[in-house]
C-alpha positions as CSV (number, residue, x, y, z in Angstrom):
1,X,0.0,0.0,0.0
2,X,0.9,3.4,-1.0
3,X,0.5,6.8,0.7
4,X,-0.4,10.0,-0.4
5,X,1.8,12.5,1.9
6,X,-2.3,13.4,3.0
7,X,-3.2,10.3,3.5
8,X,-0.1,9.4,5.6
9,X,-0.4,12.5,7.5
10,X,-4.4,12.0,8.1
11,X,-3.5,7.9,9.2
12,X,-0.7,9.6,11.2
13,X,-3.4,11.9,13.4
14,X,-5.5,9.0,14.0
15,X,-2.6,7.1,15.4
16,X,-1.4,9.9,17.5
17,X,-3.4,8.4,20.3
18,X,-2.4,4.5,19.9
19,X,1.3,5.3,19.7
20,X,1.0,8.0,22.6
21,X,-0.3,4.7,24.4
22,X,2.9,2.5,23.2
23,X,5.0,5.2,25.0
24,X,3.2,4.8,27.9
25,X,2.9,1.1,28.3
26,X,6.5,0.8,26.5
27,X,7.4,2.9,30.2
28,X,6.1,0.8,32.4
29,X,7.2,-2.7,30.9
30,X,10.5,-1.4,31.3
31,X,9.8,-0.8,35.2
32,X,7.8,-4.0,35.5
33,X,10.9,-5.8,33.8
34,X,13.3,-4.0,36.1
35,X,11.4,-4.8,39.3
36,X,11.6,-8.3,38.1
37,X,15.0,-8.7,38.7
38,X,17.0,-10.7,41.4
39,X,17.5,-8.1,44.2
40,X,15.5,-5.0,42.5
41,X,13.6,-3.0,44.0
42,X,9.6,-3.7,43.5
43,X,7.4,-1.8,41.3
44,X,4.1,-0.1,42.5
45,X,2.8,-0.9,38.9
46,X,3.0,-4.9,39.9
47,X,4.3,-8.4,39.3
48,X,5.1,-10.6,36.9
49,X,1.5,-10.2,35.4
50,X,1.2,-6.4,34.8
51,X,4.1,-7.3,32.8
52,X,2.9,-9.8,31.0
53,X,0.0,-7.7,30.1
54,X,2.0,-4.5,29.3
55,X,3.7,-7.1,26.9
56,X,0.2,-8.4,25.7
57,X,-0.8,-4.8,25.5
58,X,2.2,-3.7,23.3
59,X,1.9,-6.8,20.9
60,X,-1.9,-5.5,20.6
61,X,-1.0,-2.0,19.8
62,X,2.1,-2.6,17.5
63,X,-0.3,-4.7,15.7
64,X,-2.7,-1.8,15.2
65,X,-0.2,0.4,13.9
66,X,1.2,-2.6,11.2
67,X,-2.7,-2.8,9.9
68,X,-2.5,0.4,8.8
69,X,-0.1,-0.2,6.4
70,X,2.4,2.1,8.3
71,X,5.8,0.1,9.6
72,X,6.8,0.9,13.2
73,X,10.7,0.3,12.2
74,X,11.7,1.0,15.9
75,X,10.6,1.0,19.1
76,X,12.6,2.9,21.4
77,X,12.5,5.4,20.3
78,X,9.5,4.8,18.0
79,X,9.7,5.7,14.3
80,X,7.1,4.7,12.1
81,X,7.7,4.8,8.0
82,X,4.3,5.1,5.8
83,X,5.2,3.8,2.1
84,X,5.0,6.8,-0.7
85,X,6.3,8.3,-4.1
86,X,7.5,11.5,-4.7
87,X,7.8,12.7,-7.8
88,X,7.8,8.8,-9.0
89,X,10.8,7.8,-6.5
90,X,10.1,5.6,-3.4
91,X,10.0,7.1,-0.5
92,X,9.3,6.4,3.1
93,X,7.4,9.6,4.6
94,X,8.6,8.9,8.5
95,X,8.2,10.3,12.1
96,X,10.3,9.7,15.3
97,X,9.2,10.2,18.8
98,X,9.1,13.4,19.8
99,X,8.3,15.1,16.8
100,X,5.3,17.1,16.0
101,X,3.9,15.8,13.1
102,X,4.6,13.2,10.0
103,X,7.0,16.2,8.0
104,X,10.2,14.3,7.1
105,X,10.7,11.7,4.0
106,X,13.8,9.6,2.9
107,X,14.1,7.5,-0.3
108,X,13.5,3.8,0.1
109,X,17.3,2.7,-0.6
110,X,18.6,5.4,1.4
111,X,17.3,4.9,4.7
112,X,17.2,7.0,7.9
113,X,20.1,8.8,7.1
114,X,19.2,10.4,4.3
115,X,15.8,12.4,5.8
116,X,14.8,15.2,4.3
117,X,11.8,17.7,5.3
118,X,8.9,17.2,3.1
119,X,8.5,20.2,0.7
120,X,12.5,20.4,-0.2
């Protein structure tokens, strides 16, 4: 599946609140894994099955976000690639934690490193 940079951007707002919830959760597995350590201190948030439901709960919302046809490339931080063509040459219009909106692109066989902000 292909994107329009609108579409992408209009699938982006209505995941705003599902990957806003992946941060969250993806926070407190970390504690729950933590407290679950020989000789750690416990968690507030639980046991063993808060984090096997944080897990559960992650799987669930990664899963969301792959039935989009979006790809959550990474997790911590999150970045999440929608599939488009610009000007005929594949391109993955991307986001990464922390920013404000879906405004950066890279071509396909370029990756990450070659990110450009959409409209150069």
């Amino acid at each position: 599946m292909l994107f329009t940079v609108a579409e992408a951007k209009a699938e982006f707002e209505r995941l705003r609140p599902v990957l806003a919830e992946i941060v969250a959760v993806r926070a407190d597995a970390a504690e729950l894994a933590a407290a679950l350590e020989p000789g750690a201190r416990p968690s507030g948030l639980g046991g063993l099955p808060e984090f096997k439901a944080a897990q559960a709960r992650l799987d669930e919302l990664m899963t969301l976000v792959q039935r989009t046809g979006a790809d959550l490339k990474g997790f911590a931080p999150l970045l999440v690639d929608f599939p488009s063509e610009i000007d005929g040459v594949a391109v993955l219009l991307c986001w990464l934690e922390g920013e404000p909106d879906l405004g950066w692109y890279h071509r396909a066989d370029l990756g990450f490193a070659g990110r450009r902000r959409l409209g150069e």
